[in-house]
N, C-alpha and C positions, 0 to 999 in steps of 0.2 A: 504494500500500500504506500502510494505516494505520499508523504507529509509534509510537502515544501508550501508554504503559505501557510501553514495550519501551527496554532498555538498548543501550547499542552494540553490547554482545557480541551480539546477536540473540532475550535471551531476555528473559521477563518481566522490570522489576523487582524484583519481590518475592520471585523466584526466586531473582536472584543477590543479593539483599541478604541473602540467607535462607543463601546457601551463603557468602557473606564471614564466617560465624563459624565454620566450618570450620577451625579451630586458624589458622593464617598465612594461608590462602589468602583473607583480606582485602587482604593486601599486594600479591597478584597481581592480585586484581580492579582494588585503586585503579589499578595500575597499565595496568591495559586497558581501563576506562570512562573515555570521553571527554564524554560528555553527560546521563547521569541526575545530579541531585546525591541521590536520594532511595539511589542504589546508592553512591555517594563516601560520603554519609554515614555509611551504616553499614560500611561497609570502613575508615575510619577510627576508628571507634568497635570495630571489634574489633580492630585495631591496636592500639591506644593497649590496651585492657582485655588483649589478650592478651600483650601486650609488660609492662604489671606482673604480672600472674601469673607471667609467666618472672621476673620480678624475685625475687618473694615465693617462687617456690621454689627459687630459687636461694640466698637468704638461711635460708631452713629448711632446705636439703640442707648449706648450710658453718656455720654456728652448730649447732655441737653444745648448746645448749641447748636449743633450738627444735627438734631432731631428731624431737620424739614428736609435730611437726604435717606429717610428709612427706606425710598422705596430705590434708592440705586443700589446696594448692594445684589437683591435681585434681580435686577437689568442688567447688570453687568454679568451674571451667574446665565440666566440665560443666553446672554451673546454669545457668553464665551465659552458655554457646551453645545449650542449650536454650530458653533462656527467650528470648532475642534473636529467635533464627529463629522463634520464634512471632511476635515481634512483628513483624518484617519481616517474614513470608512473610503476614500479616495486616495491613500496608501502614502499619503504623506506625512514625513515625518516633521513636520513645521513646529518650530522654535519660537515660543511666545517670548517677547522678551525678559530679561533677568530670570525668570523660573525654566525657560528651554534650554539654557546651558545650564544651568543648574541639573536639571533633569539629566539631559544630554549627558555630561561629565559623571553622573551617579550610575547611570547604567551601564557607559562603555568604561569606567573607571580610567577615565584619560583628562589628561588638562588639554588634549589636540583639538580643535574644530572639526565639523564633519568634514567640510572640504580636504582638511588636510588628511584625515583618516582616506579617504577617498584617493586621493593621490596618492597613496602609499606612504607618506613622511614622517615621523613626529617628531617631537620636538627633540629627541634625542640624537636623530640622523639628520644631519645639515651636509649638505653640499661641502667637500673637503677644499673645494677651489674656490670658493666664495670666503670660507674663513679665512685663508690663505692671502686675501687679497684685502683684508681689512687691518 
């Protein structure tokens, strides 16, 4: 049986990458995939984005000055698991800002970019002729 595209859990990756934005139930996933990192990634990236959301509305629900923004933490919680699970469920690994390299770097345990991963480089192989020249 073929398992290339298929999570541990048994299903698509882009399935379950696409249901880790489902409010927490990123937390469960990471917790049960063993082998996609394309599914770690974004389970930890809706961790991380839904874990400050709780932040941001918990600081607008007790700062009574801030009171007249209760309903943007939700707006924003919407957008932003809408717009993810597109991007996952269309097999992208897109990088929200600050919490995507966050993410990014916890799962492939590298301080590298993906680009540079990609190219084969990291930061411990440099060009011998280029150091050479500096």
């Amino acid at each position: 049986m073929d398992d290339y595209g298929k999570s541990s859990t048994g299903f698509d990756e882009n399935i379950v990458a696409a249901a880790s934005y489902f409010g927490f139930l990123g937390l469960v996933i990471l917790l049960l995939e063993k082998r996609s990192t394309f599914v770690k990634f974004h389970a930890v990236q809706s961790s991380l984005g839904f874990g400050l959301l709780t932040i941001f509305w918990l600081s607008v629900k007790w700062i009574p000055i801030l009171y007249f923004l209760i309903w943007a933490p939700g707006l924003f919680a919407l957008i932003f698991a809408l717009y993810m699970m597109i991007q996952s469920y269309d097999g992208e690994e897109y990088k929200l800002p600050v919490i995507g390299p966050l993410a990014f770097r916890a799962v492939y345990h590298t301080g590298a970019e993906p680009e540079d991963l990609l190219a084969g480089e990291s930061e411990d192989q440099q060009d011998p002729e280029a150091a050479e020249g500096e």
